[in-house]
BASETI-329984 format. One record per residue: residue number from 1; x, y, z of N, C-alpha, C, CB in turn. Coordinates in Angstrom, 1 decimal, padded with zeros to 4 digits. Glycine has a CB too. Layout:
REM residues N
> i  nc1  nc2  nc3  cac1  cac2  cac3  cc1  cc2  cc3  cbc1  cbc2  cbc3
> NUM  X  Y  Z  X  Y  Z  X  Y  Z  X  Y  Z
...
This chain:
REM residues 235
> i  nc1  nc2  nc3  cac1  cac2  cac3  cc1  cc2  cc3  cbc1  cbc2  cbc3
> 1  024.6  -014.9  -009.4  024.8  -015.7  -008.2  025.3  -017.1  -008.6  023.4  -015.8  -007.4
> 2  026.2  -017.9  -007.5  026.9  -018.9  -008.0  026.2  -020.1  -007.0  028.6  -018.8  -008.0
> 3  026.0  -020.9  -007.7  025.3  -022.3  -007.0  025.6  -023.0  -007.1  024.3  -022.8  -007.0
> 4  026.3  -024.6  -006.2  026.1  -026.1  -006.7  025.2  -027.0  -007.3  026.4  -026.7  -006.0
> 5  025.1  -027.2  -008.4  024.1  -027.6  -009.5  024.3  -028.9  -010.1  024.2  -026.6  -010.7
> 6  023.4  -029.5  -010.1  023.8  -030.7  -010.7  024.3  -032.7  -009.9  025.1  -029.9  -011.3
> 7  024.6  -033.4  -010.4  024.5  -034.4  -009.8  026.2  -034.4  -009.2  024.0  -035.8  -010.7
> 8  027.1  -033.6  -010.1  028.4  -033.4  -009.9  028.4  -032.1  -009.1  029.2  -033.3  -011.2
> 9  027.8  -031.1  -008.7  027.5  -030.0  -008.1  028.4  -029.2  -008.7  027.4  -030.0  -006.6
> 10  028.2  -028.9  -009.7  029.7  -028.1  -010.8  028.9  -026.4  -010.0  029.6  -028.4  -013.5
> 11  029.6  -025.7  -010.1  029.2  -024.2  -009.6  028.2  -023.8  -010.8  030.5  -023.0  -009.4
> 12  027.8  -023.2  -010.8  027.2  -022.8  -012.4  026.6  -021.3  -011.8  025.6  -024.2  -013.3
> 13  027.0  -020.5  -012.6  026.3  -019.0  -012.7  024.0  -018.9  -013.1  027.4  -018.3  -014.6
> 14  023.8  -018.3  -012.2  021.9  -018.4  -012.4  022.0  -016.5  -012.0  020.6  -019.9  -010.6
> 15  020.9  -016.2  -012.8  020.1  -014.8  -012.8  019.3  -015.0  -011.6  019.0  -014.4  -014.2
> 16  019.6  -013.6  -010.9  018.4  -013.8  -009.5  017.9  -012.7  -009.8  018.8  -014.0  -007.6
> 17  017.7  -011.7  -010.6  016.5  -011.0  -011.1  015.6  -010.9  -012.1  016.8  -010.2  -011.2
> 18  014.5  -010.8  -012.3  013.7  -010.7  -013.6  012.3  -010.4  -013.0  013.7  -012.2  -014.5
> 19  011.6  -009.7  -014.1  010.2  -009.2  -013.3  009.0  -010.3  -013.4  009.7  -007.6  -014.0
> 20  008.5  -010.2  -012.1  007.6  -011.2  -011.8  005.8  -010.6  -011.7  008.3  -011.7  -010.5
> 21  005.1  -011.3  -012.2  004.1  -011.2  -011.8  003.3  -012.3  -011.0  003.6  -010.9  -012.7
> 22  002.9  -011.6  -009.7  001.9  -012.4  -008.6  000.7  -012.2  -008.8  002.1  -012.1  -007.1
> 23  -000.1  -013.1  -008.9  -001.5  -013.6  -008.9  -002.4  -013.8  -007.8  -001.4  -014.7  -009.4
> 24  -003.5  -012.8  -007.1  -003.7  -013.7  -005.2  -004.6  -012.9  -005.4  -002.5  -013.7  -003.4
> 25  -005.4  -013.5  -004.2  -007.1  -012.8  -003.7  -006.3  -012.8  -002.2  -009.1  -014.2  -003.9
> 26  -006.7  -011.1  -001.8  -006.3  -011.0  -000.8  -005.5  -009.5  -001.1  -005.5  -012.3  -000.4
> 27  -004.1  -009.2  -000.1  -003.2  -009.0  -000.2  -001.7  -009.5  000.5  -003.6  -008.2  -000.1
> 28  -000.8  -009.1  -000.5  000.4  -009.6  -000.2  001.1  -009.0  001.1  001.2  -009.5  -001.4
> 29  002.0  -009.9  001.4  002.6  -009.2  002.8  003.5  -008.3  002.7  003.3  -010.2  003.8
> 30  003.3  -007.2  003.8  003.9  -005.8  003.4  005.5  -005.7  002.8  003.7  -004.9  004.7
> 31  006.1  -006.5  003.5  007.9  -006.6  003.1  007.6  -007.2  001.3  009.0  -008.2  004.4
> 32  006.3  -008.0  000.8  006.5  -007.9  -000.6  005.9  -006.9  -001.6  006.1  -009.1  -001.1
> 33  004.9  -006.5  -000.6  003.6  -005.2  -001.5  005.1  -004.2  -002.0  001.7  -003.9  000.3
> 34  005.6  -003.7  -000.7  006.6  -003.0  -000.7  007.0  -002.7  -002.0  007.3  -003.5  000.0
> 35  007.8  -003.8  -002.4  008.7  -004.2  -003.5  008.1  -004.6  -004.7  009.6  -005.4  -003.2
> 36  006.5  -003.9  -004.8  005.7  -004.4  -006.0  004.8  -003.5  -006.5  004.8  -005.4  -005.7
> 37  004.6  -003.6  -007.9  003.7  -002.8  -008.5  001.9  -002.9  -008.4  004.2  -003.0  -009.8
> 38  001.2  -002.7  -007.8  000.1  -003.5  -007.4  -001.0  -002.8  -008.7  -000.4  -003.2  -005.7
> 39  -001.4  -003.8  -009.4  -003.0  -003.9  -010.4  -004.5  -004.1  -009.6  -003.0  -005.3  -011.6
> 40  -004.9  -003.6  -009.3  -006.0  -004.0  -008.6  -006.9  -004.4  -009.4  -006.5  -003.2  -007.7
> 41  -007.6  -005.8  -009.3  -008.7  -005.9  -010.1  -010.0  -006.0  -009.1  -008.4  -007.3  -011.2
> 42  -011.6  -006.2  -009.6  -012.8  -005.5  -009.0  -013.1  -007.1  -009.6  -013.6  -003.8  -009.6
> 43  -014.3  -007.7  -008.4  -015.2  -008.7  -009.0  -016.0  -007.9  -009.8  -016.1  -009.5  -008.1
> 44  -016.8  -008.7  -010.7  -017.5  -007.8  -011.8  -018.7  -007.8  -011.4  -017.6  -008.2  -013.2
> 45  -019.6  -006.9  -011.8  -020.8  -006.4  -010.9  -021.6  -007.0  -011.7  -021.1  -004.8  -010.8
> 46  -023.4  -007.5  -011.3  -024.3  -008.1  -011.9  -024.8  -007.5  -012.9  -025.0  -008.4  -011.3
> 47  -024.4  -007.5  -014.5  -024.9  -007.6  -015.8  -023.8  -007.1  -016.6  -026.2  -006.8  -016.0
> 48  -022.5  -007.5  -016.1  -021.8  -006.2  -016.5  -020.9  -007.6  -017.5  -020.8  -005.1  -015.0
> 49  -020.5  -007.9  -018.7  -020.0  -008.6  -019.2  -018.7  -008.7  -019.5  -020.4  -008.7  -019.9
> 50  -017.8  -009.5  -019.5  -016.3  -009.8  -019.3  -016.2  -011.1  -020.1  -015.7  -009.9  -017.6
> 51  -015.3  -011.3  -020.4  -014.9  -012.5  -021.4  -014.2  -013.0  -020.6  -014.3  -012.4  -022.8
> 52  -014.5  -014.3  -021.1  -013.3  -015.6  -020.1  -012.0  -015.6  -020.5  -013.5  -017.2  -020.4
> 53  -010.6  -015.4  -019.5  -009.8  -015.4  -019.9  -009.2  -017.2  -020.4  -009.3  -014.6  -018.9
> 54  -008.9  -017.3  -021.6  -008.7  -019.0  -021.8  -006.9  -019.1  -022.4  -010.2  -020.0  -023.4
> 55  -005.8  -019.2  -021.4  -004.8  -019.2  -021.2  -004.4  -019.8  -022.5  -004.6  -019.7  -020.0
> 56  -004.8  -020.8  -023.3  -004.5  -021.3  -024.6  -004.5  -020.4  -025.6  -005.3  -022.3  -025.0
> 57  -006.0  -019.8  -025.6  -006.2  -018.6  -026.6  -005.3  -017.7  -026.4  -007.5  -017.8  -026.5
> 58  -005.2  -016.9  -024.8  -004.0  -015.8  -024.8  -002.8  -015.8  -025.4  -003.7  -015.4  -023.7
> 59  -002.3  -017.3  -025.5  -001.2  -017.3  -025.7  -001.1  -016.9  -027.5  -000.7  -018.6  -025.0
> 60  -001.6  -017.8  -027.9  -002.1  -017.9  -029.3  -001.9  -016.3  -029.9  -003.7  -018.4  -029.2
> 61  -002.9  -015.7  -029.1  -003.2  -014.2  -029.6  -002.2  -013.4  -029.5  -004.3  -013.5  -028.9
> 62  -001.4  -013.7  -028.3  -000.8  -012.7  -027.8  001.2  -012.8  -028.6  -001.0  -012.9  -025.9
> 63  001.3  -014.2  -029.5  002.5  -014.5  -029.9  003.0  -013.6  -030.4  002.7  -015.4  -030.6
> 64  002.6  -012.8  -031.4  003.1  -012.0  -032.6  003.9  -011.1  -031.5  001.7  -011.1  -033.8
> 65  003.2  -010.1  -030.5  003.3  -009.2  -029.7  004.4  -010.0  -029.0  002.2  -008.8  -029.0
> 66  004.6  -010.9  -028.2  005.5  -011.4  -027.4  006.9  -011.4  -028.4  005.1  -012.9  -026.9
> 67  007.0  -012.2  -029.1  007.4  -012.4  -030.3  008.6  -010.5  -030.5  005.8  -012.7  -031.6
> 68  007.7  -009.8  -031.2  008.2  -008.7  -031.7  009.0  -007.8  -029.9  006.7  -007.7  -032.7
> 69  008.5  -008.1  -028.8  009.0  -007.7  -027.9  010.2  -008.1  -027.4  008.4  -007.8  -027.3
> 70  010.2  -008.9  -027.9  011.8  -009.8  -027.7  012.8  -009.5  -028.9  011.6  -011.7  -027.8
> 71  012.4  -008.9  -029.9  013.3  -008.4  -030.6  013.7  -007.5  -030.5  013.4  -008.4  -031.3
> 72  012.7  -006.3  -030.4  012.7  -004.9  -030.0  013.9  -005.1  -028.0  010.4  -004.3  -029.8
> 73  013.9  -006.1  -027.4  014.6  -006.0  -026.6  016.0  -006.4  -026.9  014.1  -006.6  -025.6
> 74  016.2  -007.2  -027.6  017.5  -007.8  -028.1  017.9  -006.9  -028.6  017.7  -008.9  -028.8
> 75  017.5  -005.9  -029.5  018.3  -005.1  -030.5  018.8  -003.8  -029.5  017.2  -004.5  -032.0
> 76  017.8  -003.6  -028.9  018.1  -002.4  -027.9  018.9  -002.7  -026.6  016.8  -001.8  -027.4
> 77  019.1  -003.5  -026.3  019.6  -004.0  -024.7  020.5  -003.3  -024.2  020.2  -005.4  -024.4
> 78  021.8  -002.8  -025.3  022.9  -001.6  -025.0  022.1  -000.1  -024.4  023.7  -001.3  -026.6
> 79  021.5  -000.1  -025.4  020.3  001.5  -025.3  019.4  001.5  -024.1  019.0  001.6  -027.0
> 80  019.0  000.2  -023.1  018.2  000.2  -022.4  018.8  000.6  -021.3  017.5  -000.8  -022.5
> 81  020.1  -000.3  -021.3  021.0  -000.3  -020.1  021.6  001.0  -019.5  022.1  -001.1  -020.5
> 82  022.2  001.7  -020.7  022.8  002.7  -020.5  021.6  003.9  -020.1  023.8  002.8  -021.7
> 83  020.6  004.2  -020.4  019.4  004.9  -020.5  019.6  004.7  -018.6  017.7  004.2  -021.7
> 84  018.8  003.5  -018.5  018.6  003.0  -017.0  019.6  003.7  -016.1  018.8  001.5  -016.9
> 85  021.0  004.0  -016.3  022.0  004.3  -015.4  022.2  006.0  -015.1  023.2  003.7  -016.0
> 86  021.3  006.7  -016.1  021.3  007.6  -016.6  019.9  008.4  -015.7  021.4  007.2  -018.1
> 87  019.0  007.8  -016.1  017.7  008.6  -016.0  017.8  008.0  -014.2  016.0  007.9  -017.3
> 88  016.6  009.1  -013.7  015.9  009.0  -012.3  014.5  009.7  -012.3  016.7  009.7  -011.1
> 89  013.8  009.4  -011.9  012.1  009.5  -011.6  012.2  010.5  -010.6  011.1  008.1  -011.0
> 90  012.5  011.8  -010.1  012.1  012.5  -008.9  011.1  013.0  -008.6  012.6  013.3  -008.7
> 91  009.7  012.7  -009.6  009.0  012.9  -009.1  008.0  011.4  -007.8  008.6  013.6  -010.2
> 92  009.0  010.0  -007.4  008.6  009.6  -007.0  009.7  009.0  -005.6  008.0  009.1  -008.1
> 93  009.2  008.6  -004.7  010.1  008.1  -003.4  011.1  007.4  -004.0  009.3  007.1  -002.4
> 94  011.7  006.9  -002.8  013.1  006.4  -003.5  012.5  004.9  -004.0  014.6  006.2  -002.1
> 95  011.8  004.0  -003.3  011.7  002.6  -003.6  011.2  002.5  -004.7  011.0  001.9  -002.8
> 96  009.7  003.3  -004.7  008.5  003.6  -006.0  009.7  003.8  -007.4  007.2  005.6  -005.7
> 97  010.7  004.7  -007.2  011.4  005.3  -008.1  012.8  003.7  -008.7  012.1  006.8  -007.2
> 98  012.8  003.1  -008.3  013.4  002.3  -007.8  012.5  000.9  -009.3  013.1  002.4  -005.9
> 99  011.0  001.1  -008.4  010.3  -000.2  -009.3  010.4  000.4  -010.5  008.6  -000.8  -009.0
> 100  009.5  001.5  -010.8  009.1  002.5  -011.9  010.5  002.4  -013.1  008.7  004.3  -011.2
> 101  010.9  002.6  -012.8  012.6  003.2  -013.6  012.7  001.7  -014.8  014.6  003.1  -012.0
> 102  012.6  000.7  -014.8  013.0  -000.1  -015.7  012.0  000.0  -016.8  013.2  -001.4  -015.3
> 103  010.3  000.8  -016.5  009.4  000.5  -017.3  009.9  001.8  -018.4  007.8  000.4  -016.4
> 104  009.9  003.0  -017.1  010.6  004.9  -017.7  011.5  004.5  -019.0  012.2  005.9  -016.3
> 105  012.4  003.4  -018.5  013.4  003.7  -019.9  012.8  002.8  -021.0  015.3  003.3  -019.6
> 106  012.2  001.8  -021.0  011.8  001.0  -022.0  010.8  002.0  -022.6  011.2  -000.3  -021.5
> 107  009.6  002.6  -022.0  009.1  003.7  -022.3  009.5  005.0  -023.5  009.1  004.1  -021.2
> 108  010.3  005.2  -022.6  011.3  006.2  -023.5  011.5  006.3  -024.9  012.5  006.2  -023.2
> 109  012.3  004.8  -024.7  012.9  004.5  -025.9  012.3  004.2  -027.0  013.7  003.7  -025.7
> 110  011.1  003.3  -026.6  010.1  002.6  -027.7  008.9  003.6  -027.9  009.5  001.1  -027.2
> 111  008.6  004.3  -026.7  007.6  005.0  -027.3  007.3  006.3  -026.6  006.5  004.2  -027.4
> 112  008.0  007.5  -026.9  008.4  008.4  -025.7  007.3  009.0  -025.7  009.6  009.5  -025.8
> 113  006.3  009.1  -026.4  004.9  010.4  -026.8  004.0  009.4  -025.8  004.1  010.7  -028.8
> 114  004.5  008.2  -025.1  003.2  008.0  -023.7  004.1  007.9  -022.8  002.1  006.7  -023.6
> 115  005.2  009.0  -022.9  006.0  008.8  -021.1  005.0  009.3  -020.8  007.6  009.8  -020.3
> 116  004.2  011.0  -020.9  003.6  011.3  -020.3  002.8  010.4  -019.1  003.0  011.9  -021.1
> 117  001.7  009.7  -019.9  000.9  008.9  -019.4  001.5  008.1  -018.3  000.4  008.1  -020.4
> 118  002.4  007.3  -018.8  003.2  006.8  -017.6  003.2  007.0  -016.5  004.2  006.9  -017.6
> 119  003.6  008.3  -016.5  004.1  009.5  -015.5  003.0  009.2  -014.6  004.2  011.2  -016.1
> 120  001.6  009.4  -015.2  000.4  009.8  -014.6  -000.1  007.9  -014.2  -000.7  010.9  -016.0
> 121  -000.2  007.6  -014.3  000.1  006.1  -014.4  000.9  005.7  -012.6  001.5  005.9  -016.0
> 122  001.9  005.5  -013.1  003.2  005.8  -012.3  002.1  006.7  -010.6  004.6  007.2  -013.6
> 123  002.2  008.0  -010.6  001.6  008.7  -009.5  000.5  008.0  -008.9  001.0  009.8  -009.9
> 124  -000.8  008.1  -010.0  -001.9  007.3  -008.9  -001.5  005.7  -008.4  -003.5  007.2  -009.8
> 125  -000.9  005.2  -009.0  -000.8  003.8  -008.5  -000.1  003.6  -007.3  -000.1  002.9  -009.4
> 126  001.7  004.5  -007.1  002.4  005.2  -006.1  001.6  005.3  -004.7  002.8  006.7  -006.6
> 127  000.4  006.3  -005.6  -000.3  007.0  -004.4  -001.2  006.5  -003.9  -000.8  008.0  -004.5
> 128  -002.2  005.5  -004.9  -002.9  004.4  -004.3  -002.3  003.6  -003.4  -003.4  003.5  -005.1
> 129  -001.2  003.0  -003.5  -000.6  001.7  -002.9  -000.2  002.4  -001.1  001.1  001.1  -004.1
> 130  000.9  004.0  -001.3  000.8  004.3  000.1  -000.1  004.4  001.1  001.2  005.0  000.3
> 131  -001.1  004.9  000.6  -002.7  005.2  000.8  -003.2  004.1  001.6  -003.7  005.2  -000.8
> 132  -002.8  002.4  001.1  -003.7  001.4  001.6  -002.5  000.8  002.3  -004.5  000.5  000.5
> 133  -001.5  001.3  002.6  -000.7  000.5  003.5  -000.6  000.7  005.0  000.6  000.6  003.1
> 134  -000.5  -000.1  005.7  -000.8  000.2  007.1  000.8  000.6  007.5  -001.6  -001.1  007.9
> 135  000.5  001.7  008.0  001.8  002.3  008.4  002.6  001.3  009.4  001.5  003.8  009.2
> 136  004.1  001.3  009.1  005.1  000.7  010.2  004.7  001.2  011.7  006.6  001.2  009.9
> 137  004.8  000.0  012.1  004.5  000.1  013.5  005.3  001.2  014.6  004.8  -001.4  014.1
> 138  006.7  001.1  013.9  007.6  001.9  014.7  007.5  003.7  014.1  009.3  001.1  014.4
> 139  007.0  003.8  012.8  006.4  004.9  012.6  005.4  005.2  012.8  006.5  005.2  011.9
> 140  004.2  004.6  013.1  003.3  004.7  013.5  003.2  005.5  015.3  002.9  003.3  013.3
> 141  004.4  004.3  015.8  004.5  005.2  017.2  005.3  006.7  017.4  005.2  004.3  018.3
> 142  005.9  007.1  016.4  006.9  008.1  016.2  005.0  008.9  016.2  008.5  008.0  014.4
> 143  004.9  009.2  015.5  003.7  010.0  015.1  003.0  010.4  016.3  002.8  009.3  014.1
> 144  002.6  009.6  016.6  001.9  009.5  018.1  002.2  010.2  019.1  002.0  008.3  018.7
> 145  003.5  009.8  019.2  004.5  010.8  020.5  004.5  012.2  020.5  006.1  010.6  020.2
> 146  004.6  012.5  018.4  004.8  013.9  018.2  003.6  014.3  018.6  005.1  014.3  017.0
> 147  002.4  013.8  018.5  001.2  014.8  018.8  001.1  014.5  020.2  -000.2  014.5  018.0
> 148  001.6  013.7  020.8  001.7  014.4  022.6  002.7  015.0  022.8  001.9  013.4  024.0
> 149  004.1  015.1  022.5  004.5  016.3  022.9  004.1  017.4  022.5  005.3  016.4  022.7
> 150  003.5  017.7  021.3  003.0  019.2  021.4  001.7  019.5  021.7  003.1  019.9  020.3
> 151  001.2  018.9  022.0  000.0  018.7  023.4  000.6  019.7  024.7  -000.1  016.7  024.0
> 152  000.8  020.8  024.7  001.0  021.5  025.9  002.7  021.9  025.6  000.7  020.6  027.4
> 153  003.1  021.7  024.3  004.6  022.1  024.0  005.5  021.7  025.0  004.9  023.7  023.9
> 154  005.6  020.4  025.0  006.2  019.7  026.1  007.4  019.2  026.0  005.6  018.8  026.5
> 155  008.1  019.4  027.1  009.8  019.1  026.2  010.7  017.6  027.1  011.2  021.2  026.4
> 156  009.9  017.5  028.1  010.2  015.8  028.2  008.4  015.1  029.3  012.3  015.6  029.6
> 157  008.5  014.1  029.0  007.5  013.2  029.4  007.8  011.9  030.5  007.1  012.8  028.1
> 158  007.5  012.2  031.6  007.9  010.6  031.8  007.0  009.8  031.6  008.3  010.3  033.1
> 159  007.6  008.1  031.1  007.5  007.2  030.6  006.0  006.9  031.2  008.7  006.4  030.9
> 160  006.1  007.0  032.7  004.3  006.3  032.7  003.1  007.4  032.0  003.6  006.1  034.6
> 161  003.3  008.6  032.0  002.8  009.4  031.7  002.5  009.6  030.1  003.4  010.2  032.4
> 162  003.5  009.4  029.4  003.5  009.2  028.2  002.6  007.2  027.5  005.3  009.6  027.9
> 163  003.5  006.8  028.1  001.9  005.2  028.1  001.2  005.5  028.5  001.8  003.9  028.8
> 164  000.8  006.6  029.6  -000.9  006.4  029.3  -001.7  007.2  028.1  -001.8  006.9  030.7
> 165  -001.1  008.2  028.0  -001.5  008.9  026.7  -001.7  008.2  025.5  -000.7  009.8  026.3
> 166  -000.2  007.3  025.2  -000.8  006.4  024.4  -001.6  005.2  024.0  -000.2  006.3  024.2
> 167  -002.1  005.0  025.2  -002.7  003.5  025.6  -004.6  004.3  025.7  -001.6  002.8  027.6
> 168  -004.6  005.7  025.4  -005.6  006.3  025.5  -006.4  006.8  024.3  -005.3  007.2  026.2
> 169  -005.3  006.6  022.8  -005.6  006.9  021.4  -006.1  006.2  021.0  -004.7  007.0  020.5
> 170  -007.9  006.7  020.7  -008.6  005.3  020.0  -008.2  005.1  018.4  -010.5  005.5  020.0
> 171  -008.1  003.9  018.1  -008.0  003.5  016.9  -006.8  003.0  016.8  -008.4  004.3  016.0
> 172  -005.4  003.3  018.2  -004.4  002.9  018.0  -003.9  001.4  018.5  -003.8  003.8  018.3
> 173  -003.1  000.7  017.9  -002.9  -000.6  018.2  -002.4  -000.4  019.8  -001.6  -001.4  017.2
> 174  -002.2  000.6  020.2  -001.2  000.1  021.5  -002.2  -000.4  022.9  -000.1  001.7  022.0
> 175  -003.8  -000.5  022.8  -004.2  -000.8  024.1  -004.2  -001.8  024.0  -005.3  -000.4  024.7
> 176  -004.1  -002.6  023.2  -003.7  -004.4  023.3  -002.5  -004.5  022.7  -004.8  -005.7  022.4
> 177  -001.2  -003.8  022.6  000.0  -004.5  021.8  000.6  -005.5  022.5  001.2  -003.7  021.4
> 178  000.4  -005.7  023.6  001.3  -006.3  024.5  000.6  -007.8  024.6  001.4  -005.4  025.9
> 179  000.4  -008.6  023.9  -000.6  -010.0  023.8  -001.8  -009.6  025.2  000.7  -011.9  024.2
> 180  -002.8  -008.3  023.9  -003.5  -008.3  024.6  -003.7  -007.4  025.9  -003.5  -009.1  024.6
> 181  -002.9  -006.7  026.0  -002.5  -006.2  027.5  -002.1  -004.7  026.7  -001.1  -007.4  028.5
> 182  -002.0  -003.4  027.4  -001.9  -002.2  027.0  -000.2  -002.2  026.8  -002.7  -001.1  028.2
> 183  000.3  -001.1  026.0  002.0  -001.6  025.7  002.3  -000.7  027.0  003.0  -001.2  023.9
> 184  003.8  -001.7  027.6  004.0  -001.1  029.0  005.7  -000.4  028.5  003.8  -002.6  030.5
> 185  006.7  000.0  029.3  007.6  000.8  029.2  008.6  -000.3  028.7  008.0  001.6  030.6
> 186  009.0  -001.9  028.9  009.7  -002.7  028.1  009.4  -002.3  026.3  009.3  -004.3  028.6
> 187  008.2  -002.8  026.5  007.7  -002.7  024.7  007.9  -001.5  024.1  006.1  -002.8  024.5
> 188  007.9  -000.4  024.6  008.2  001.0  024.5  009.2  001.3  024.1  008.1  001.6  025.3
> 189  010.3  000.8  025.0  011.6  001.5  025.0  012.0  000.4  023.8  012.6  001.7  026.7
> 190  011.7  -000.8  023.2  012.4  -001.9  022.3  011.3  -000.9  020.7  011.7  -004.4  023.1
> 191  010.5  -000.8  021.0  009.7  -000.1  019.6  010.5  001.8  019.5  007.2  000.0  020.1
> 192  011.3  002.1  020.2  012.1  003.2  020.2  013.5  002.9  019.8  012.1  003.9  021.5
> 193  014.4  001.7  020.1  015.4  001.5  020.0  016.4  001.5  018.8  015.2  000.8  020.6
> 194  015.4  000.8  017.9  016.1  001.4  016.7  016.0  002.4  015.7  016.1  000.8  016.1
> 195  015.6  003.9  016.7  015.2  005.0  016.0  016.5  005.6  016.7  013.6  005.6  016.1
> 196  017.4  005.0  017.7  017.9  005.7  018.7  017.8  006.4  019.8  018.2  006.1  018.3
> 197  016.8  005.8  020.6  015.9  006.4  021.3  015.7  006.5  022.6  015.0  006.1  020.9
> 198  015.9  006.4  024.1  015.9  005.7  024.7  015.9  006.0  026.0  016.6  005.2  024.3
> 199  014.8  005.7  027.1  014.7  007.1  028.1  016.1  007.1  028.7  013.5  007.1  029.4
> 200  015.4  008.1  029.4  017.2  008.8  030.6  016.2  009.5  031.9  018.8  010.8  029.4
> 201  016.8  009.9  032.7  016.2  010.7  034.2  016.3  012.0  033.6  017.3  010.5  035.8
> 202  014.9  012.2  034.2  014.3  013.7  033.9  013.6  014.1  035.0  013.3  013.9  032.7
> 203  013.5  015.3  035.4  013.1  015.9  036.2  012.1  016.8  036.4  013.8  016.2  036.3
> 204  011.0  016.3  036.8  009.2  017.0  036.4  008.3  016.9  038.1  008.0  015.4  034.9
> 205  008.5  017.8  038.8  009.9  018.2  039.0  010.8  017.5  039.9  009.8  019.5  039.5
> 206  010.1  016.1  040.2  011.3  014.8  040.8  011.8  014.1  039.9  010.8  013.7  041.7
> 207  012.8  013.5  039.7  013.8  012.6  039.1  012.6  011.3  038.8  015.2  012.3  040.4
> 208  012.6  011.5  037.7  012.0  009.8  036.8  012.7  009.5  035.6  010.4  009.9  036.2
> 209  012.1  008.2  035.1  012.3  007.8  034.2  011.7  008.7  032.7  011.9  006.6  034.4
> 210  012.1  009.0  032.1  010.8  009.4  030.7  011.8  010.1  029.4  009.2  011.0  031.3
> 211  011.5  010.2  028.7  011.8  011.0  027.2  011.6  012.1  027.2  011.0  010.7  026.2
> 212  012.7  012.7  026.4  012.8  014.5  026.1  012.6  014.6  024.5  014.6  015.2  026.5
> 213  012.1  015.6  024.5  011.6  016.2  023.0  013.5  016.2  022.0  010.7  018.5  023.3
> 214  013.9  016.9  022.6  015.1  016.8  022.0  015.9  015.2  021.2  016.0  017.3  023.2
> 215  015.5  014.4  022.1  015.7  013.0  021.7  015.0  012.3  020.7  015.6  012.3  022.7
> 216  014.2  013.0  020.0  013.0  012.5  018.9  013.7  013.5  018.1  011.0  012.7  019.2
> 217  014.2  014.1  018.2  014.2  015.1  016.9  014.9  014.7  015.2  015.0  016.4  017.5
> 218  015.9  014.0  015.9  016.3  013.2  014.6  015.6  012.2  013.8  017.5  012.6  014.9
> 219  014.9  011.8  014.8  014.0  010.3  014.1  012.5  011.5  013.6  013.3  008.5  015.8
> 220  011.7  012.2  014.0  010.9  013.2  013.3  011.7  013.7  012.2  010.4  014.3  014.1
> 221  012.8  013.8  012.3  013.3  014.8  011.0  013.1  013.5  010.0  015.2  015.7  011.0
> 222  013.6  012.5  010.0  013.7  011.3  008.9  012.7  010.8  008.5  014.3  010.3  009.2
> 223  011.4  010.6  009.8  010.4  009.6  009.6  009.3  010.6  009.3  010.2  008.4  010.9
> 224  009.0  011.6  010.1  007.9  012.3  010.3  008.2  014.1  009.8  007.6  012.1  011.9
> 225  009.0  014.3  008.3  009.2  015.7  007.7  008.8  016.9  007.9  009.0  015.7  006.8
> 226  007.0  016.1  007.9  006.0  017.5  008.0  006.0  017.8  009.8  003.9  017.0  007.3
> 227  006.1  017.0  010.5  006.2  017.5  011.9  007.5  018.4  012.2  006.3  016.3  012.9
> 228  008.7  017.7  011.5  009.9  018.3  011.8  009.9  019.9  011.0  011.0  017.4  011.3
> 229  009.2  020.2  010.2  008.9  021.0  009.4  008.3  022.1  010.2  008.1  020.3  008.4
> 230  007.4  021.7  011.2  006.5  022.5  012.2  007.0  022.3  013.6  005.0  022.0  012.1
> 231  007.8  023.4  013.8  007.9  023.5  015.5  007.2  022.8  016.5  007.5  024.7  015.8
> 232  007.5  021.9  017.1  006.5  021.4  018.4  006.7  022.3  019.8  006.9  019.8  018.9
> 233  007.7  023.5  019.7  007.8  023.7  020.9  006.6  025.4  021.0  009.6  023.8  021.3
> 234  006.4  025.7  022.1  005.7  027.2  021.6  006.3  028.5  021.4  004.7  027.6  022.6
> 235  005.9  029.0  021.3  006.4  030.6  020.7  007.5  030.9  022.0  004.7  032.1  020.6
């Protein structure tokens, strides 16, 4: 990336990638969890002993190792690069596959008898992290829908009829989404829109507003596999 730098603002070339480690009590916000490898650490339980981490000492201890890692990177950097362009993780999503991959080839190369581990490594952490993420809102409502339409193998819904079903799912955000207020057919049709979505007049058996099964089917095939996978209509 090119930037004006300087008191003369000369352009000058800067790196906008390198791997980062974040530090926080809490958790991070989902657009960063996303894009991260998460360590979880545990307060320590009463009698259980842990040494003080003392940032002077670590460093101290840890030179030799820093040290030899930086050579082992310099000498290899051709071998890392080309590896990287090369290899893919399928056994993990695209993004997961995505973080994982720079560690795979360093792995490889320096010490291939614990890809294994990795591997296994790699999975539970994957699987921990989706596990604790609160699902997208807009997939969240994709889901929802699917289990009312096949609620009676239904192949269109009108709009009030389908908000109240949803506005009826305990544990779901939608009886307050609306600041507080149950989500009404605006909020609806704007949390559908960029799935492509979008009612039209249907006929049950007078002319209304509402959604056809047919019109989800592309967004279940992308967002929701295992539904698309399983017939919603009946025999």
């Amino acid at each position: 990336m090119r930037r004006c730098s300087g008191e003369n603002y000369a352009i000058q070339e800067f790196e906008t990638y390198c791997p980062k480690v974040l530090v926080l009590i809490g958790s991070l916000p989902d657009t960063l969890a996303d894009r991260a490898i998460p360590i979880r650490m545990r307060r320590r339980s009463h009698g259980e002993s842990v040494d003080r981490f003392i940032t002077v000492r670590a460093r101290r201890d840890t030179a030799q190792v820093r040290l030899e890692c930086k050579k082992w990177a310099t000498k290899h950097r051709k071998l890392v690069a080309a590896a990287y362009e090369s290899q893919d993780l399928e056994f993990l999503e695209d993004r997961e596959a995505e973080l994982w991959l720079p560690l795979f080839v360093v792995c490889k190369l320096s010490a291939p008898h614990r890809v294994t581990d990795l591997k296994g490594i790699a999975r539970r952490l994957a699987g921990d992290k989706a596990s604790d993420e609160p699902a997208d809102i807009g997939v969240r409502l994709l889901s929802d829908v699917s289990v009312i339409f096949a609620q009676g193998s239904r192949e269109r819904i009108p709009t009030a009829v389908l908000l109240n079903e949803l506005n009826k799912i305990g544990g779901a955000p939608w009886q307050d989404y609306c600041l507080g207020k149950p989500l009404d057919s605006r909020a609806l049709g704007k949390l559908l829109r960029p799935f492509g979505i979008s009612p039209q007049n249907i006929r049950v058996p007078a002319v209304v507003k509402g959604y056809t099964l047919d019109s989800f089917h592309d967004a279940f095939d992308r967002y929701l596999p295992s539904v698309s996978a399983t017939p919603l209509q009946g025999p």
